[in-house]
C-alpha positions as CSV (number, residue, x, y, z in Angstrom):
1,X,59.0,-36.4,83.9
2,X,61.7,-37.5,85.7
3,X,60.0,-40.1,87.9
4,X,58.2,-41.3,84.6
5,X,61.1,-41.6,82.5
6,X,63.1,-43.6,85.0
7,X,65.4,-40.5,86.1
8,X,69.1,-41.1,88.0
9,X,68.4,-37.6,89.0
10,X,65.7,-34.9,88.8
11,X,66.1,-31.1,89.7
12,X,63.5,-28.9,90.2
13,X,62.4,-25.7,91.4
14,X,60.3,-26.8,94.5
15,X,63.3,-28.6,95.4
16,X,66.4,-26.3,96.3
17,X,69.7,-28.3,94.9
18,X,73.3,-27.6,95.9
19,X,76.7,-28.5,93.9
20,X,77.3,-31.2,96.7
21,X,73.9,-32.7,95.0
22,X,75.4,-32.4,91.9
23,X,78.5,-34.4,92.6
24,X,76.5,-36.7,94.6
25,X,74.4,-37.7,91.2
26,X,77.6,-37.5,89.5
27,X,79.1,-40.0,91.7
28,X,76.2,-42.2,91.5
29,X,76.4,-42.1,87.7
30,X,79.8,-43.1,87.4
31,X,79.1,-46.1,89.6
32,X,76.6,-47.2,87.7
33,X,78.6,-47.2,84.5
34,X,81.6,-48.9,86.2
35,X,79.4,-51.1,87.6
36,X,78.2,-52.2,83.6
37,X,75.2,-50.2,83.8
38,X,75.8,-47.9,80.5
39,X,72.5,-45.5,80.8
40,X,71.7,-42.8,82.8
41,X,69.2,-40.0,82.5
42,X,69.3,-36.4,84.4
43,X,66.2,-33.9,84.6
44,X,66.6,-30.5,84.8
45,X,63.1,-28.3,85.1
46,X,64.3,-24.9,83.1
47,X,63.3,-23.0,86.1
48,X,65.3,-25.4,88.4
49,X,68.0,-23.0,89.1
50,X,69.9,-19.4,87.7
51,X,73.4,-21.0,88.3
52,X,73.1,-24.5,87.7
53,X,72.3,-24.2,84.1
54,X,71.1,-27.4,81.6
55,X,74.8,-26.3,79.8
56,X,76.8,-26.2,83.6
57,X,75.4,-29.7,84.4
58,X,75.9,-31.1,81.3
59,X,79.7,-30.0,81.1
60,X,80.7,-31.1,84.8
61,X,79.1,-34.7,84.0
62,X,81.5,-34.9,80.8
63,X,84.5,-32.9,82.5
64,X,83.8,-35.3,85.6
65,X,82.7,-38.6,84.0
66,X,85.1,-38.2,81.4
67,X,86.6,-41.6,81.8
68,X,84.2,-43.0,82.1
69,X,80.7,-41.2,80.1
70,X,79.5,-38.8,77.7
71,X,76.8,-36.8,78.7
72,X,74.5,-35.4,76.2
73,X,71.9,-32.8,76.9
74,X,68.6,-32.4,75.0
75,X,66.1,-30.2,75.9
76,X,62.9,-32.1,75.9
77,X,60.4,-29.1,74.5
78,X,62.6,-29.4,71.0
79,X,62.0,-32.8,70.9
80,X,58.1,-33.2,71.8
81,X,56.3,-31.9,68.7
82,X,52.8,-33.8,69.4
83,X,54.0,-36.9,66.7
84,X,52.3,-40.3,67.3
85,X,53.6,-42.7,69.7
86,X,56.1,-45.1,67.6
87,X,56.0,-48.9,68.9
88,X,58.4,-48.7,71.7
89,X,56.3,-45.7,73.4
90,X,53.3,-48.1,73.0
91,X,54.9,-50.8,74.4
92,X,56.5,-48.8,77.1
93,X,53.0,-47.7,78.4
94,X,51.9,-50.7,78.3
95,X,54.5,-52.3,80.6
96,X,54.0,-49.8,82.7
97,X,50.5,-49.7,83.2
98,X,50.6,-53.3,83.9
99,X,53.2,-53.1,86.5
100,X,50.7,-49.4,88.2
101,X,48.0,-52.4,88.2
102,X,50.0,-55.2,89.8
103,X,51.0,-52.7,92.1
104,X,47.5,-51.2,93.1
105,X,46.1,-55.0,93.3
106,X,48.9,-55.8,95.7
107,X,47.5,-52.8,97.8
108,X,44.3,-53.9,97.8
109,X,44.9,-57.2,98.7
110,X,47.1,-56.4,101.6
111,X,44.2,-54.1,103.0
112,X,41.0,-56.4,103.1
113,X,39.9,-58.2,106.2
114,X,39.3,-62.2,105.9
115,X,35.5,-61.5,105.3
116,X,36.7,-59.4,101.8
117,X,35.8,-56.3,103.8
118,X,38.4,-53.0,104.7
């Protein structure tokens, strides 16, 4: 999900994370807002971690990045109900499925031989 949805940051449970990550991301995400940059999204697997809840994160961002964000949380399985896609998901996939198959063409291209052959 988070590599999918564009993530700043994305903790999960096969991937131990400290509170030095934390305020790594953190300071990330308040250069990207300074920089102009006013999005940011954080992913946090359920299972992720015992002490670093979704509610800890989500309060040090805003006590943190309170000059400069808001952070919001929203737990994605309360918003997934199995609707239809509206316009902008269409038009999401299809950017990036055209960008998976640039990508994979480029691949292929770089790998054959003069004769067309690997």
């Amino acid at each position: 999900a988070g590599l999918a949805g564009g993530a700043d940051a994305a903790y999960i449970f096969e991937e131990p994370f400290t509170i030095a990550d934390l305020q790594k991301d953190l300071a990330h995400m308040m250069d990207k807002f300074r920089s102009g940059i006013l999005r940011g999204t954080i992913v946090r697997n359920e299972k992720c971690s015992d002490h670093y809840t979704t509610n800890f994160v989500t309060s040090l961002y805003n006590a943190e990045g309170r000059d400069v964000f808001v952070a919001r949380e929203l737990v994605l399985g309360h918003l997934q109900q199995g609707n239809f896609p509206s316009p902008f998901d269409r038009s999401m996939g299809a950017k990036y499925a055209v960008q998976a198959v640039r990508y994979l063409s480029s691949k292929v291209a770089e790998n054959l031989q003069e004769d067309g052959k690997r």
